[in-house]
SEFINU-937549 format. One line per 8 residues: number of its first residue (from 1); their letters; for each residue x, y, z of C-alpha. Coordinates in steps of 0.2 Angstrom, whole numbers. Each point is the difference from the previous one (the first is absolute). Layout:
REM residues N
NUM> A> X:Y:Z  ... $
//
This chain:
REM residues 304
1> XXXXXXXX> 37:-17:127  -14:-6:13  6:8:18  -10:-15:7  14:-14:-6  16:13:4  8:8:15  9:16:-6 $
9> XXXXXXXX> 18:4:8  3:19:-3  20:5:4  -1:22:4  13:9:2  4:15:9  4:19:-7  11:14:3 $
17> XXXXXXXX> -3:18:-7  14:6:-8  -7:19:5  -16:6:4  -7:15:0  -18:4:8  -13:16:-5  -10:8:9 $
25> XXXXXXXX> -17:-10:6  -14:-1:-17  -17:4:0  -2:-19:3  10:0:15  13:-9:-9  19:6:-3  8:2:-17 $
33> XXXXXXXX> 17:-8:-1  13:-4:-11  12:-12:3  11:-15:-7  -4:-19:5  10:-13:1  -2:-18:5  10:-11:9 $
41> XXXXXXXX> 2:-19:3  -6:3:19  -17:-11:-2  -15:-4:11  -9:-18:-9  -19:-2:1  -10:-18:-3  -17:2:-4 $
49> XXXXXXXX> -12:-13:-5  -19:-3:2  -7:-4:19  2:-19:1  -14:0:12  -15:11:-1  1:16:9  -6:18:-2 $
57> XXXXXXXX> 13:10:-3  19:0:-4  14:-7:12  16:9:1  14:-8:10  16:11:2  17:-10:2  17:5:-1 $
65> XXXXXXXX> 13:11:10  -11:19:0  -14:0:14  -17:7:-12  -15:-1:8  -14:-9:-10  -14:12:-3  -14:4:-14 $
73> XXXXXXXX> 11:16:-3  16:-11:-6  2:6:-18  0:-22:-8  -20:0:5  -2:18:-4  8:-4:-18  -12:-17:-1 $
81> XXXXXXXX> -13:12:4  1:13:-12  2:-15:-15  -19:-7:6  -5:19:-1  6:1:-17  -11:-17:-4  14:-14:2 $
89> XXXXXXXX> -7:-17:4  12:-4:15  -7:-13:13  5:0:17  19:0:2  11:-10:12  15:14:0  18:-1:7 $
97> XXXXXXXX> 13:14:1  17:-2:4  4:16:6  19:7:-1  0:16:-6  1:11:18  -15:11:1  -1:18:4 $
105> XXXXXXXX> 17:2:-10  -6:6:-17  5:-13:-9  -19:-4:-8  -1:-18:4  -19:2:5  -2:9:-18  9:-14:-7 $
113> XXXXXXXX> -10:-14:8  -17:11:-8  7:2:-15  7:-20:-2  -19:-5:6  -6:10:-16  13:-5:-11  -2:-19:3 $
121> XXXXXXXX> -18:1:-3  3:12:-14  9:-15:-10  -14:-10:6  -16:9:-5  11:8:-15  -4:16:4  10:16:0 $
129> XXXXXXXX> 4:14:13  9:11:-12  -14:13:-6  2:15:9  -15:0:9  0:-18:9  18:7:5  -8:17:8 $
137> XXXXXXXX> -10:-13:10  13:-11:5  9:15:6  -14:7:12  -7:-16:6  16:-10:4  15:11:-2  11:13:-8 $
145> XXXXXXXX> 13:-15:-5  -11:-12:-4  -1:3:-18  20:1:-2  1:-16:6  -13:-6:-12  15:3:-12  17:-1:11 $
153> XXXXXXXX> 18:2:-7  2:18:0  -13:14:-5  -4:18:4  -14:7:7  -12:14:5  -18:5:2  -4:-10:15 $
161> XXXXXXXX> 11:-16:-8  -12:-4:-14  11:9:-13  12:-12:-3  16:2:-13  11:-15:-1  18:3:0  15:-10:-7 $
169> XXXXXXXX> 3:-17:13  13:4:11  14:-11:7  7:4:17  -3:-4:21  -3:7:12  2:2:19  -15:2:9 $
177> XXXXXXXX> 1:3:21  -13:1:12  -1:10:16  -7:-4:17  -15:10:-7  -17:0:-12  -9:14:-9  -17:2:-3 $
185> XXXXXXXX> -3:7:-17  -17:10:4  10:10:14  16:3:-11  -11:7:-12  -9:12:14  16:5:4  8:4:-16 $
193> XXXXXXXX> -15:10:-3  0:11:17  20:2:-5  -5:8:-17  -16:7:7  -6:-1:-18  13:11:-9  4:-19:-7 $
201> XXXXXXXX> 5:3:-19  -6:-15:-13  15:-12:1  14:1:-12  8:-11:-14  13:-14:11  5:-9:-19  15:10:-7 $
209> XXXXXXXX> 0:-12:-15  17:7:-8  13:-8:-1  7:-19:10  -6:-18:-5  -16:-4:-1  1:-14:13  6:11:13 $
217> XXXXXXXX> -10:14:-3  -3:4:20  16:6:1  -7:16:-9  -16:-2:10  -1:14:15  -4:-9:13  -7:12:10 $
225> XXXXXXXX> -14:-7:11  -10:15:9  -7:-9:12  20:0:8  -4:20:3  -10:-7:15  6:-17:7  19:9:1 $
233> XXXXXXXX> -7:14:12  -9:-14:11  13:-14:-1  19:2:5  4:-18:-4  -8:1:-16  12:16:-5  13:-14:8 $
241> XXXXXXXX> -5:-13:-12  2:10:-14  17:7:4  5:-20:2  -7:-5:-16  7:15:-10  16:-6:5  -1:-15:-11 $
249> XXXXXXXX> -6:7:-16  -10:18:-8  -15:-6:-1  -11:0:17  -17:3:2  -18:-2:9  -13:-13:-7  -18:6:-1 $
257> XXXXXXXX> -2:8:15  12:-7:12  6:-10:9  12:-10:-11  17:10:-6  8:-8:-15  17:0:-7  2:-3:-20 $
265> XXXXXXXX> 16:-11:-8  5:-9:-15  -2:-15:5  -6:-12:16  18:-4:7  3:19:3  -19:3:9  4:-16:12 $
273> XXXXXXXX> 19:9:4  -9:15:4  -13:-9:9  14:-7:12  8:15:2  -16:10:6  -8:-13:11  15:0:7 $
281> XXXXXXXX> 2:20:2  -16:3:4  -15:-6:10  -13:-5:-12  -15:-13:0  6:-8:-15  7:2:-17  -1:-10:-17 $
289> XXXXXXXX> 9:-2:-15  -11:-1:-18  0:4:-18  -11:6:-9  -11:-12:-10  -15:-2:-10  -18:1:7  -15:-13:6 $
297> XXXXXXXX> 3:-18:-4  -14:-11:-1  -1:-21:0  -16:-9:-1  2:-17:9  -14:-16:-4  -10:-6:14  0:-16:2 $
//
């Protein structure tokens, strides 16, 4: 496939983590984690396509209802980046992301856009990601998630996120609710450290793999998220939230490190009830009702 005669349309999705646990800080300033992700049919889409009209460097264009500032440190020219390091042939790109996963919520949907830029010219170059060592890279120089969202579904991991483990794909929805406030990951990270003041112990097994169906498997996963131990001290209506949501069903948890709480149900019908019933209970920024789904999906489209 030549880039030169095809626009790529890359369709990523956001993630929840079905648990996490966090380490204590590695010698590489790095935390180890385990954790369980899954992906959900909340997407961002990026166009890219070779500048139409010569130009130094790579355009990005931002659309869409989330307000991202357009900088050399967004994670689509970061991920084009790393692919010319690693010796891809890419031309100068005419990029466009439609941006509607909320930031700052830890739902991944930067990770996802990396990880959907390499995927897309990974089919293109034919070229693989999965050895162990281009996934250590992946990790440090774009992101803990972006190597799970190289794969999607649903999949285990730990190290720093480049030890991956797929699990069974699982059917289910979820509720996902935003407060009227963002996290930044670097701080929540200082801060669960000072908490522990290094007595952290490594983080334990979340998969408890006896017993239910395999396709709804997170209803054995323990959902424990520990950067909750901090964001319930500092946030009332975060503590709120959560009493709302665990109202509607037994499994509510964080995503990443905040700010999103999410509900787990059977189905979509039940997350969209419970999604009525919370906006109208309490005061949140917004909520939405998903289902888990598989990962990245790329078209290529002829020019011309």
């Amino acid at each position: 496939m030549d880039l030169k005669e095809k626009k790529l349309i890359i369709k990523t999705p956001a993630k929840l983590n079905l648990g996490l646990r966090v380490g204590p800080p590695l010698a590489s300033g790095y935390h180890g984690l385990e954790t369980v992700f899954q992906t959900v049919n909340l997407t961002d889409t990026i166009s890219l396509q070779p500048a139409q009209k010569a130009q130094g460097t790579d355009s990005l264009v931002v659309e869409g209802s989330i307000d991202l500032p357009v900088t050399d440190e967004n994670l689509v020219i970061k991920a084009v980046n790393f692919l010319r390091d690693q010796g891809m042939k890419i031309p100068v790109l005419e990029i466009k992301l439609l941006k509607q996963i909320p930031i700052g919520a830890g739902l991944g949907g930067g990770s996802g856009n990396a990880a959907g830029v390499l995927k897309s010219f990974e089919q293109l170059f034919e070229q693989s990601f999965t050895s162990s060592f281009l996934l250590s890279q992946v990790a440090t120089q774009l992101g803990a998630d972006v190597p799970f969202f190289l794969w999607g579904g649903t999949a285990r991991a730990a190290g720093i996120g480049e030890q991956l483990l797929r699990l069974p794909d699982q059917q289910g929805a979820a509720l996902i609710c935003l407060p009227e406030l963002s996290i930044a990951t670097e701080q929540a990270y200082d801060q669960l450290d000072k908490l522990r003041e290094g007595k952290a112990e490594a983080p334990p097994q979340i998969v408890d793999s006896a017993g239910g169906p395999a396709n709804k498997l997170w209803k054995n996963f323990d959902l424990q998220n520990d950067f909750w131990l901090i964001l319930k001290e500092q946030f009332p209506q975060m503590v709120e939230l959560h009493k709302q949501l665990a109202e509607t069903t037994d499994y509510v948890s964080l995503t990443g490190s905040g700010s999103a709480l999410y509900g787990l149900y059977d189905d979509l019908s039940e997350a969209r009830e419970a999604g009525q019933k919370v906006a109208a209970e309490t005061a949140i920024k917004d909520w939405y009702a998903v289902e888990f789904t598989d990962g990245i999906q790329v078209e290529s489209v002829n020019l011309g």
